[in-house]
Biopython code that builds the backbone (N, CA, C, O; Angstrom):
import numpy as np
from Bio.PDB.StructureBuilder import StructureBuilder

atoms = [
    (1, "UNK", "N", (-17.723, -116.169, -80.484)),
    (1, "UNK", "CA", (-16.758, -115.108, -80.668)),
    (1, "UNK", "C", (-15.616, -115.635, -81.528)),
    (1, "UNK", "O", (-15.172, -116.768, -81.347)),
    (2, "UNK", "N", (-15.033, -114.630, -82.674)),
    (2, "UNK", "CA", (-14.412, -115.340, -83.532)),
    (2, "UNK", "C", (-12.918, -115.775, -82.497)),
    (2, "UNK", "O", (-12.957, -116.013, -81.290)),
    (3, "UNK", "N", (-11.693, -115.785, -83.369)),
    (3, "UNK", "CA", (-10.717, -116.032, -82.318)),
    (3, "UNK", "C", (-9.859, -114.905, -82.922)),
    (3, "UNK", "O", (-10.458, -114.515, -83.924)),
    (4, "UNK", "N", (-8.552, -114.110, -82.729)),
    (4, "UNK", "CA", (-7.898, -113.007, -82.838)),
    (4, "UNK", "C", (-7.096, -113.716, -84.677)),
    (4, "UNK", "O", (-6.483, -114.721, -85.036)),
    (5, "UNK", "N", (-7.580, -112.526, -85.287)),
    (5, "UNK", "CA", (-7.346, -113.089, -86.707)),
    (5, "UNK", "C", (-7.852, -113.639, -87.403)),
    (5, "UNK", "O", (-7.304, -113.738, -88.500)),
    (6, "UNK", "N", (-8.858, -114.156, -87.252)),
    (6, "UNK", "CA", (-9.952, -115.000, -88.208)),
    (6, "UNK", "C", (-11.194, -114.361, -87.973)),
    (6, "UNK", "O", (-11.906, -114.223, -86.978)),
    (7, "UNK", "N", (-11.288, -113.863, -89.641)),
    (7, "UNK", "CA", (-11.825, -113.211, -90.094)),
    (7, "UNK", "C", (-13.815, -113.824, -90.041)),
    (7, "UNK", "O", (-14.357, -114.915, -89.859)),
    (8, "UNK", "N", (-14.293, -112.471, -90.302)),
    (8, "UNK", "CA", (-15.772, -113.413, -90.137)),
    (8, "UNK", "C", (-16.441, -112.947, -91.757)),
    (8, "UNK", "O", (-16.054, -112.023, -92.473)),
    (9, "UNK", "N", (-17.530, -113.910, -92.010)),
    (9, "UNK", "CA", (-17.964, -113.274, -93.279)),
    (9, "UNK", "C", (-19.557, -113.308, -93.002)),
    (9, "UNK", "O", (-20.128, -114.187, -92.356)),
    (10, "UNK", "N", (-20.155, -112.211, -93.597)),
    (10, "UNK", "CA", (-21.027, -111.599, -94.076)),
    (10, "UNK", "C", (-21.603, -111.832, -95.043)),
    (10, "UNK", "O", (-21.093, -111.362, -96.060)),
    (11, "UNK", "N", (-23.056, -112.732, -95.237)),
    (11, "UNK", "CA", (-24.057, -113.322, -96.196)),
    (11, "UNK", "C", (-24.951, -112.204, -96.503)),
    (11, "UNK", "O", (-25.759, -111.894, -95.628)),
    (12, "UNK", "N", (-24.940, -111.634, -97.457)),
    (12, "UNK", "CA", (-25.425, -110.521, -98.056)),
    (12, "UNK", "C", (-26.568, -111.186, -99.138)),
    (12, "UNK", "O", (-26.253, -111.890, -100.097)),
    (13, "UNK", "N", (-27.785, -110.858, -98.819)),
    (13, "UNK", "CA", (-28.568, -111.309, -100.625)),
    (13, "UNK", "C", (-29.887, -110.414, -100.531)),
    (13, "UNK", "O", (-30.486, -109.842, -99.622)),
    (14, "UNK", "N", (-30.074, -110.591, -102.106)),
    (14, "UNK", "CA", (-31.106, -109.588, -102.794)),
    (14, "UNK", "C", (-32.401, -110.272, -102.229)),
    (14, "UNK", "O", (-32.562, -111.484, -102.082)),
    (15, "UNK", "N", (-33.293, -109.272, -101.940)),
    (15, "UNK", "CA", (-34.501, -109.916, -101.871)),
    (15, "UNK", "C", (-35.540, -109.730, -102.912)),
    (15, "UNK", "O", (-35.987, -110.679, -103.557)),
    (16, "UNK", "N", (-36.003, -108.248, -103.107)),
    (16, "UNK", "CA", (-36.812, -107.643, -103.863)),
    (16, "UNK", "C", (-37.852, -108.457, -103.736)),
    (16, "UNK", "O", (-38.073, -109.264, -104.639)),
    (17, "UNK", "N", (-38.669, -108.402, -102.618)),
    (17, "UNK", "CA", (-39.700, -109.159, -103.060)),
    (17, "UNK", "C", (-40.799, -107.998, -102.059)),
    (17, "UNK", "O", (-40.291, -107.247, -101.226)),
    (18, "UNK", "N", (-42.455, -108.028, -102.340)),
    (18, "UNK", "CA", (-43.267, -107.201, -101.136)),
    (18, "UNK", "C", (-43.112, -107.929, -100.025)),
    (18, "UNK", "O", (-42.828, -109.126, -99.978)),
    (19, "UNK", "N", (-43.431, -106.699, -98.519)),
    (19, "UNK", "CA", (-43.314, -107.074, -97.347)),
    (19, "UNK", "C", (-44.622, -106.347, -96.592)),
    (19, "UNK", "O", (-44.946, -105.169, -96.745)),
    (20, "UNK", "N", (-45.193, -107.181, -95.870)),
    (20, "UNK", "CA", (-45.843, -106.378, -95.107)),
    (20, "UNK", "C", (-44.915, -105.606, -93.869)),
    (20, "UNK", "O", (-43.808, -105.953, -93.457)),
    (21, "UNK", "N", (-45.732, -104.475, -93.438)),
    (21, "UNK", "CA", (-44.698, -103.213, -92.878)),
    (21, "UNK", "C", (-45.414, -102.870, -91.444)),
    (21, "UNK", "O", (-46.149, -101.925, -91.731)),
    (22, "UNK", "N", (-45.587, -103.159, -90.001)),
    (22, "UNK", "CA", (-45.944, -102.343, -89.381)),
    (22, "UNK", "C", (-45.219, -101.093, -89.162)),
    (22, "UNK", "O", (-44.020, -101.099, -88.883)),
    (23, "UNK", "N", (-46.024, -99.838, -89.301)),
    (23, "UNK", "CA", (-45.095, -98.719, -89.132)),
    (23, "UNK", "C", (-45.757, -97.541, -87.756)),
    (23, "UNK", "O", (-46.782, -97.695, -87.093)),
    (24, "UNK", "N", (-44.815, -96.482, -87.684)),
    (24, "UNK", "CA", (-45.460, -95.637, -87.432)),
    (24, "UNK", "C", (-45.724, -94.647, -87.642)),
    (24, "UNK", "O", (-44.792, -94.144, -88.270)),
    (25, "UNK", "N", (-46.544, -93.923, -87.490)),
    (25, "UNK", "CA", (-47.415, -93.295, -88.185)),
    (25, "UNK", "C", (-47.623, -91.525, -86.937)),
    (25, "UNK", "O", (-48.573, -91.196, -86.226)),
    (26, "UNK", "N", (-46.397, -90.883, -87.167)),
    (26, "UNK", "CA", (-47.000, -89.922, -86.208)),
    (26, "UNK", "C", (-46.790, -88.536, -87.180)),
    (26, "UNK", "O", (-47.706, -88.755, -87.973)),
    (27, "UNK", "N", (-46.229, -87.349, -87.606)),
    (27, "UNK", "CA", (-46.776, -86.666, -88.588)),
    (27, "UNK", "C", (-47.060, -86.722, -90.174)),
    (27, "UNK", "O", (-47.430, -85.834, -90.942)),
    (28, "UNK", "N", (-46.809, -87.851, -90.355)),
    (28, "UNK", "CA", (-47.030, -88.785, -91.445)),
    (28, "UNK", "C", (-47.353, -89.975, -91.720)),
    (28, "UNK", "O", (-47.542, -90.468, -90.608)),
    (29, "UNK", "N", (-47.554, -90.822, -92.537)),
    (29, "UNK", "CA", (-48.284, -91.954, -92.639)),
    (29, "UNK", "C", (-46.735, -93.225, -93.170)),
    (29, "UNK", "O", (-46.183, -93.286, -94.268)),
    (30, "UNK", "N", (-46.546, -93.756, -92.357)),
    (30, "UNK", "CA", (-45.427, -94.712, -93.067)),
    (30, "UNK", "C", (-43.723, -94.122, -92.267)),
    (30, "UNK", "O", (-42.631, -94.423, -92.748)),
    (31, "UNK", "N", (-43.869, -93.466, -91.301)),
    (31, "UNK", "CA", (-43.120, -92.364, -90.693)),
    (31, "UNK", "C", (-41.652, -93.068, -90.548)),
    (31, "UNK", "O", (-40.555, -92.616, -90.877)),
    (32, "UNK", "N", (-42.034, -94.492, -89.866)),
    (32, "UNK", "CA", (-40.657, -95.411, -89.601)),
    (32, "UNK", "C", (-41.498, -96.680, -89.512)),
    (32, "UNK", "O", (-42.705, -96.647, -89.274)),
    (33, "UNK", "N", (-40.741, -97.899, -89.733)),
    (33, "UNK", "CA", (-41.078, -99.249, -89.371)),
    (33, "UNK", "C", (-40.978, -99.650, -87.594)),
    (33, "UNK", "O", (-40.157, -99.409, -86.709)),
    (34, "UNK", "N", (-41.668, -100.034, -87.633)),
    (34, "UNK", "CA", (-41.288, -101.209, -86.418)),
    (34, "UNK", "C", (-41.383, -102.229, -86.382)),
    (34, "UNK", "O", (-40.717, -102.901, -85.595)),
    (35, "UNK", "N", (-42.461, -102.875, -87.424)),
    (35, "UNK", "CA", (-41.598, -104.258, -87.381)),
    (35, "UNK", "C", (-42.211, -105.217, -88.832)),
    (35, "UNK", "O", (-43.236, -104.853, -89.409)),
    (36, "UNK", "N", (-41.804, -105.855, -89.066)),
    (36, "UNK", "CA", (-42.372, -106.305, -90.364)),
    (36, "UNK", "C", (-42.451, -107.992, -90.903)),
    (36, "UNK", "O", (-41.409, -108.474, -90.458)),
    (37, "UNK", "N", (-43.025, -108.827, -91.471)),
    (37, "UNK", "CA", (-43.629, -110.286, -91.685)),
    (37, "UNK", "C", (-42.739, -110.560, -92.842)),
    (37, "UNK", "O", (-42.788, -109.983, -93.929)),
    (38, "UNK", "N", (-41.548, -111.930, -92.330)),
    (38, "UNK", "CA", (-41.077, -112.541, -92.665)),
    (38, "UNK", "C", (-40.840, -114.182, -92.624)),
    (38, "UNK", "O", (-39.956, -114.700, -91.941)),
    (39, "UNK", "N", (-41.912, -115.039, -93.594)),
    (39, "UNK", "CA", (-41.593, -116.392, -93.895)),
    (39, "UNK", "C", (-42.289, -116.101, -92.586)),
    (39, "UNK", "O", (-41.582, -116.260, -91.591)),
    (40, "UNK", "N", (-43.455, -115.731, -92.399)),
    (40, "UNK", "CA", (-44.936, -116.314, -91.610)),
    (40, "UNK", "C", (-44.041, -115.486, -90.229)),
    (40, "UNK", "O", (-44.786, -115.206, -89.291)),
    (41, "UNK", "N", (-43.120, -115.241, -90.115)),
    (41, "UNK", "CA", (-42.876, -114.687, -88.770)),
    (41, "UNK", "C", (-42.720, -113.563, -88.671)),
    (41, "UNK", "O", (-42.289, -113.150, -89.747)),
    (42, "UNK", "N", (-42.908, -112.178, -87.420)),
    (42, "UNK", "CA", (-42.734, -110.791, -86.968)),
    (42, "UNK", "C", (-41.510, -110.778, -86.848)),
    (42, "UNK", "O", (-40.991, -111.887, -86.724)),
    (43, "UNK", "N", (-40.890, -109.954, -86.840)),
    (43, "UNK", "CA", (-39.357, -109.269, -86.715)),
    (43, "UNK", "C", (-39.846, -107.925, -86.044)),
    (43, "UNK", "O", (-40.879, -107.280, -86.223)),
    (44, "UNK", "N", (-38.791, -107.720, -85.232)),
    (44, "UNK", "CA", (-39.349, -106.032, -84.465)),
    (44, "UNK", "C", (-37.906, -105.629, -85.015)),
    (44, "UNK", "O", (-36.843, -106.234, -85.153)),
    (45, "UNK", "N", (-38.506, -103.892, -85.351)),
    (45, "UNK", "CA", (-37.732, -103.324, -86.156)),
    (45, "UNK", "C", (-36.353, -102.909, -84.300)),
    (45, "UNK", "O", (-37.053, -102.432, -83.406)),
    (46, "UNK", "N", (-35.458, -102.992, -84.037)),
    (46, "UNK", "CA", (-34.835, -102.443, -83.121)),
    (46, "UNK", "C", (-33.923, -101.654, -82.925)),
    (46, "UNK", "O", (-33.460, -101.243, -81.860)),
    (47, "UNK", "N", (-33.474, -101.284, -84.643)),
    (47, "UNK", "CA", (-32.431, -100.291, -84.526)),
    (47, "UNK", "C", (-32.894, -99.798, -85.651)),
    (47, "UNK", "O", (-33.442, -100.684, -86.307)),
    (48, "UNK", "N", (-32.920, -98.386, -86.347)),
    (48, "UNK", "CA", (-32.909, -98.158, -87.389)),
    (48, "UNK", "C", (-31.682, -97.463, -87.618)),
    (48, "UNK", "O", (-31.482, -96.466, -86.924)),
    (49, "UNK", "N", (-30.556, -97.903, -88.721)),
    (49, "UNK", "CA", (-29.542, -97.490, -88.903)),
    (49, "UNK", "C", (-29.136, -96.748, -89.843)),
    (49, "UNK", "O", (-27.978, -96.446, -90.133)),
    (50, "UNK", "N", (-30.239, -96.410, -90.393)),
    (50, "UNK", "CA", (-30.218, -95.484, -91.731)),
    (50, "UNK", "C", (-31.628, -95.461, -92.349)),
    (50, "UNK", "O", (-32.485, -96.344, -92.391)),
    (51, "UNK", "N", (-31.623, -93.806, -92.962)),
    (51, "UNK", "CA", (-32.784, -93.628, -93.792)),
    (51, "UNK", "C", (-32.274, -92.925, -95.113)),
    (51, "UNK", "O", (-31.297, -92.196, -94.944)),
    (52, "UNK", "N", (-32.760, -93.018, -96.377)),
    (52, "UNK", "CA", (-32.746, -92.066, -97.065)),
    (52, "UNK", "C", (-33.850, -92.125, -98.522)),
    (52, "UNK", "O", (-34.678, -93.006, -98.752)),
    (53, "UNK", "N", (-33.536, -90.846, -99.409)),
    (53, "UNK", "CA", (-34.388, -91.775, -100.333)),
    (53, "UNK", "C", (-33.762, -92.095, -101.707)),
    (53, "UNK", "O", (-32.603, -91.901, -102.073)),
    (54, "UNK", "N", (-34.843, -92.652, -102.410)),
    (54, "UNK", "CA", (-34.410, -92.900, -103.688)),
    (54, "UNK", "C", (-35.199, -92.562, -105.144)),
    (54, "UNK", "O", (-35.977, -93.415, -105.570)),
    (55, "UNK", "N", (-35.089, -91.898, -105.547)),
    (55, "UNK", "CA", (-36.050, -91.403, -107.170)),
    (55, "UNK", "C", (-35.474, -91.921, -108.256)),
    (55, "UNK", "O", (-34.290, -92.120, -108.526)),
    (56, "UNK", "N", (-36.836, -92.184, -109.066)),
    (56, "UNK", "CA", (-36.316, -93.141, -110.386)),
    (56, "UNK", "C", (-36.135, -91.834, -111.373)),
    (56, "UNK", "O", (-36.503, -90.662, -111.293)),
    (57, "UNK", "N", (-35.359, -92.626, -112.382)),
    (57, "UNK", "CA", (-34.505, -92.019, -113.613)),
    (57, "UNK", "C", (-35.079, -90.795, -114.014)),
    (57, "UNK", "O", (-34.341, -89.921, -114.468)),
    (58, "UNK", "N", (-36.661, -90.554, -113.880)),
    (58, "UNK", "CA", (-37.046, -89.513, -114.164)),
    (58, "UNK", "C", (-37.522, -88.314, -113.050)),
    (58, "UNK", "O", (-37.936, -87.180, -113.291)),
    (59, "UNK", "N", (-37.278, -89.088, -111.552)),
    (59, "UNK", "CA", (-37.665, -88.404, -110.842)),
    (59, "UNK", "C", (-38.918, -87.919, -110.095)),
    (59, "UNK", "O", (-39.179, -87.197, -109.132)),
    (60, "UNK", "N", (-39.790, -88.920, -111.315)),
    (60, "UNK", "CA", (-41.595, -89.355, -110.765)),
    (60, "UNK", "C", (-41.687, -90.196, -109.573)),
    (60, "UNK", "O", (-42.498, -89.922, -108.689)),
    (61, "UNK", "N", (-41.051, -91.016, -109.509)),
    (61, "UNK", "CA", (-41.433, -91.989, -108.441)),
    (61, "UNK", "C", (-40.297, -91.811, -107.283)),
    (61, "UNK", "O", (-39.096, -91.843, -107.551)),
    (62, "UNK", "N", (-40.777, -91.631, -106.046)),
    (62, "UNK", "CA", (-40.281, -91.846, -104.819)),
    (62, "UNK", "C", (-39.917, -92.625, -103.809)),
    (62, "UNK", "O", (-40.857, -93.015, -103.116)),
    (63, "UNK", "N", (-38.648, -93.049, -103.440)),
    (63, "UNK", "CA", (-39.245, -94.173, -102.313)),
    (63, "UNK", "C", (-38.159, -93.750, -100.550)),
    (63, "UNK", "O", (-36.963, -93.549, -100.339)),
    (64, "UNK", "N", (-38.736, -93.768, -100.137)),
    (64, "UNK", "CA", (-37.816, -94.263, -98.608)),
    (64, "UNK", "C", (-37.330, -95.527, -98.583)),
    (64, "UNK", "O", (-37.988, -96.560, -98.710)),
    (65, "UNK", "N", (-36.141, -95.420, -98.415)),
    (65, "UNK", "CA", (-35.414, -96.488, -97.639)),
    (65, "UNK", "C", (-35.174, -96.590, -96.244)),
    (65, "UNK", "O", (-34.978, -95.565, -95.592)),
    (66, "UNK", "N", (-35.166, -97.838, -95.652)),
    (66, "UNK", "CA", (-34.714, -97.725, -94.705)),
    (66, "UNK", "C", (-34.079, -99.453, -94.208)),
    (66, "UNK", "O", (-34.558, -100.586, -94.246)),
    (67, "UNK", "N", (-32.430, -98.691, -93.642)),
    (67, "UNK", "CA", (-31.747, -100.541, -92.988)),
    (67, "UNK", "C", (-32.058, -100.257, -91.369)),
    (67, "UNK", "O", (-31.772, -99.379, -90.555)),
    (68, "UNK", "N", (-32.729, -101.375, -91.377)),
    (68, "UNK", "CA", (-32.644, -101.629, -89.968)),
    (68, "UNK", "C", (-32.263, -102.786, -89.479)),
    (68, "UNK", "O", (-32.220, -103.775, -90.210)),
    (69, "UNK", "N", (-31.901, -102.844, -88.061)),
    (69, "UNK", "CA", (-31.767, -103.893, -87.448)),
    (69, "UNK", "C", (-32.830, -104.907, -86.868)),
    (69, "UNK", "O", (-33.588, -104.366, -86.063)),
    (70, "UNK", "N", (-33.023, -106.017, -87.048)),
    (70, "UNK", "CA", (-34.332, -106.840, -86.205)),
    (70, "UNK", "C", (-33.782, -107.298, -84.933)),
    (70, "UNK", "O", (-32.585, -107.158, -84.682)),
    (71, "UNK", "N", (-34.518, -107.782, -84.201)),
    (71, "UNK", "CA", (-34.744, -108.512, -83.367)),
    (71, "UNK", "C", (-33.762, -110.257, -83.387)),
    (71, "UNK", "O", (-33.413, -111.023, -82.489)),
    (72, "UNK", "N", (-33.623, -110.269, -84.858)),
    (72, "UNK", "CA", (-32.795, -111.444, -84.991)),
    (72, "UNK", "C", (-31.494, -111.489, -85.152)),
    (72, "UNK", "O", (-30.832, -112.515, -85.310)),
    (73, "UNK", "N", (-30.920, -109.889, -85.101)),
    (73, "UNK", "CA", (-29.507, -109.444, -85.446)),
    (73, "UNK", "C", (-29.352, -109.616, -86.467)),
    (73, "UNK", "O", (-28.188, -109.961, -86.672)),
    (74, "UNK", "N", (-30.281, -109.534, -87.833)),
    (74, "UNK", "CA", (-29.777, -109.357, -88.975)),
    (74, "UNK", "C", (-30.091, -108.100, -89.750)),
    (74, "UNK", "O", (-31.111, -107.459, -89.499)),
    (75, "UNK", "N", (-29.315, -107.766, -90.601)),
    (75, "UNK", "CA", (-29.985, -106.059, -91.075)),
    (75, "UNK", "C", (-30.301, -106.204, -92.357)),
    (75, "UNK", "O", (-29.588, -106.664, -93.249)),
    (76, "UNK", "N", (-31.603, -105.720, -92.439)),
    (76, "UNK", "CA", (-32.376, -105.956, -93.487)),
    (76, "UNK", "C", (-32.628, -104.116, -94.224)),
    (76, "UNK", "O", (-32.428, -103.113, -93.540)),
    (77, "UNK", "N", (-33.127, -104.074, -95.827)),
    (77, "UNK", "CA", (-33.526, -102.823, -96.107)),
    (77, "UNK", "C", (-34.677, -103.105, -96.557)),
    (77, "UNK", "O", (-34.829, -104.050, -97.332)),
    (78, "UNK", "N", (-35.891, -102.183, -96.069)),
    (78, "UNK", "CA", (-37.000, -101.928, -96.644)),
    (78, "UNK", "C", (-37.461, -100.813, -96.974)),
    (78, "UNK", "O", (-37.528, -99.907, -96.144)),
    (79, "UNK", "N", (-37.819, -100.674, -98.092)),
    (79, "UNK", "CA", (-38.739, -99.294, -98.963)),
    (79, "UNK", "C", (-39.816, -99.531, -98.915)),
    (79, "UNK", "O", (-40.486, -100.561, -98.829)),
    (80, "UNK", "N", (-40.072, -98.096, -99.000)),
    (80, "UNK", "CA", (-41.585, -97.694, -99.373)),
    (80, "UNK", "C", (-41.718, -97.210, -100.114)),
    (80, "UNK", "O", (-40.973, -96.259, -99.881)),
    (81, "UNK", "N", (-42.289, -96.958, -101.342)),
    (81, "UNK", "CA", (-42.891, -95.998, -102.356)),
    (81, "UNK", "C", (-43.926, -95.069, -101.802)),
    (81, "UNK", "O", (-45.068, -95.385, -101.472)),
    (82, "UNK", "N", (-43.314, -93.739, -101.736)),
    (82, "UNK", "CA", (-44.554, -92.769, -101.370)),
    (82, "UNK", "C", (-45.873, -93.017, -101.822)),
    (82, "UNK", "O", (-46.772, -93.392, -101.068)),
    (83, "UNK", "N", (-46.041, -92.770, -103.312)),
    (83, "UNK", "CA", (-46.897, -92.431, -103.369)),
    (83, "UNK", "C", (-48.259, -93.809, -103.577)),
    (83, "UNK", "O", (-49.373, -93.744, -104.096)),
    (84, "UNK", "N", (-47.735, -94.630, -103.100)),
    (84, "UNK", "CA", (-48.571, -96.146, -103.352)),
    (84, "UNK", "C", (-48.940, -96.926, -102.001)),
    (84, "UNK", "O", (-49.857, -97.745, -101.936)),
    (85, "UNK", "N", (-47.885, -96.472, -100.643)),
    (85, "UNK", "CA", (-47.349, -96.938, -99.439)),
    (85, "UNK", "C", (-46.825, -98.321, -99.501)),
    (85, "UNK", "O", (-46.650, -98.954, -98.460)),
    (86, "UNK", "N", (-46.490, -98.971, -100.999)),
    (86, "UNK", "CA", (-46.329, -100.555, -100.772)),
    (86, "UNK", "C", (-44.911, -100.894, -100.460)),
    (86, "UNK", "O", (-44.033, -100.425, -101.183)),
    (87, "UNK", "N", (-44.630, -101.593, -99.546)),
    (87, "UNK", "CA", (-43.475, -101.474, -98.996)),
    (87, "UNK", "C", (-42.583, -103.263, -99.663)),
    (87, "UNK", "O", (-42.956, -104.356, -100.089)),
    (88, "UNK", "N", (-41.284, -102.541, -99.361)),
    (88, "UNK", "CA", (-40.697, -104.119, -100.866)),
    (88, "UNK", "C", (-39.262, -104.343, -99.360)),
    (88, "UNK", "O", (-38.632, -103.360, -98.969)),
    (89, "UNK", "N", (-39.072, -105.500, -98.877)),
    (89, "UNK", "CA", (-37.589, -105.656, -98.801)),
    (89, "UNK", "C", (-36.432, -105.820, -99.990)),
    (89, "UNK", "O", (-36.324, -106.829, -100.686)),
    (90, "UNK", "N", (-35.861, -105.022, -100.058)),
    (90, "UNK", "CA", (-34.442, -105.387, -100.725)),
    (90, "UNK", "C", (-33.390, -105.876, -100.503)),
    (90, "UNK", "O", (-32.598, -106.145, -101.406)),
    (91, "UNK", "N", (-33.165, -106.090, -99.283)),
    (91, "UNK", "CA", (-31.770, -107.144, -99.044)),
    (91, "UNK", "C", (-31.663, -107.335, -97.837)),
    (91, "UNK", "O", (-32.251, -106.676, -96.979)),
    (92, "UNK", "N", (-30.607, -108.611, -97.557)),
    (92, "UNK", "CA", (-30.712, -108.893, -96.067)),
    (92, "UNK", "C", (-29.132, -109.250, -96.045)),
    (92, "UNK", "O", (-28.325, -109.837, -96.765)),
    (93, "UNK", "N", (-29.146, -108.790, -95.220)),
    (93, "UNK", "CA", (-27.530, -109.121, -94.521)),
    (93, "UNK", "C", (-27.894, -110.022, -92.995)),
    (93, "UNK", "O", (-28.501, -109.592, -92.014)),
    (94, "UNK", "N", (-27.367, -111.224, -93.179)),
    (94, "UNK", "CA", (-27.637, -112.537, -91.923)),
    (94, "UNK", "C", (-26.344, -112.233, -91.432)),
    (94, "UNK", "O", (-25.381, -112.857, -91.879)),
    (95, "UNK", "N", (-26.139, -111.026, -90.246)),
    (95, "UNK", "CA", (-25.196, -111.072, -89.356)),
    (95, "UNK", "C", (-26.097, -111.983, -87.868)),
    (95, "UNK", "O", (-25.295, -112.233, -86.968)),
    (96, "UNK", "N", (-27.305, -112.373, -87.619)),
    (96, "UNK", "CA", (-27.559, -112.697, -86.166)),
    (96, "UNK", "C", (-26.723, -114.056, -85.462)),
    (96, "UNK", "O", (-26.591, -114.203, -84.247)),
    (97, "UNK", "N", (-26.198, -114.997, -86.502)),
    (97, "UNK", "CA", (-25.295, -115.879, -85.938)),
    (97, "UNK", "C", (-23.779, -115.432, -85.595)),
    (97, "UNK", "O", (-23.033, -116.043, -84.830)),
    (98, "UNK", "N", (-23.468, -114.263, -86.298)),
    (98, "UNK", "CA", (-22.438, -113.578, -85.720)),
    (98, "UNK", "C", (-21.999, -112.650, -84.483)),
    (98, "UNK", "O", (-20.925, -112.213, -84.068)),
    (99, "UNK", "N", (-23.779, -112.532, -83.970)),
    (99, "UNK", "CA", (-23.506, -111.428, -82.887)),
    (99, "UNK", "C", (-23.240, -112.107, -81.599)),
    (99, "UNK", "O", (-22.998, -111.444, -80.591)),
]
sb = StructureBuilder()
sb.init_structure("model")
sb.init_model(0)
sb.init_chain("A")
sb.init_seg("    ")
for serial, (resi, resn, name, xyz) in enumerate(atoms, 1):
    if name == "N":
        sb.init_residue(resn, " ", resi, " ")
    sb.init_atom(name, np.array(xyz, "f"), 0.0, 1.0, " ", f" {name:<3s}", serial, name[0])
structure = sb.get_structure()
């Protein structure tokens, strides 16, 4: 716990790299995550704190986003591209040594 006044900081970085995605899958295919393979290890998805989407410049391509929280207290974002289902992390925020 920090101490009253000292401030905490927040390690923010890009990932962009593919992820494998367990999801679920109930009136759609890719519906929400639950948990997903990072550096050989599972993460369970445990909070999802946001969804939305995102379309490229022309409006052809689709993707869901979504930040969630893991299991390790850090919040990560992962997309999906509709129409391909390949799912990419984009960034990670390492709050779990802070919680």
């Amino acid at each position: 716990m920090a101490n009253v006044g000292q401030s905490l900081s927040v390690i923010s970085e890009e990932a962009n790299h593919p992820v494998e995605v367990k999801c679920y899958s109930g009136f759609k295919a890719n519906e929400r995550p639950l948990s997903f393979i990072l550096h050989e290890r599972e993460l369970s998805v445990m909070d999802i704190e946001g969804s939305w989407f995102e379309e490229d410049e022309c409006g052809r391509a689709r993707r869901i986003c979504f930040r969630v929280r893991a299991d390790d207290g850090d919040l990560y974002l992962l997309s999906c591209a509709e129409d391909t289902c390949d799912w990419e992390l984009k960034r990670i925020w390492r709050l779990g040594s802070l919680i």
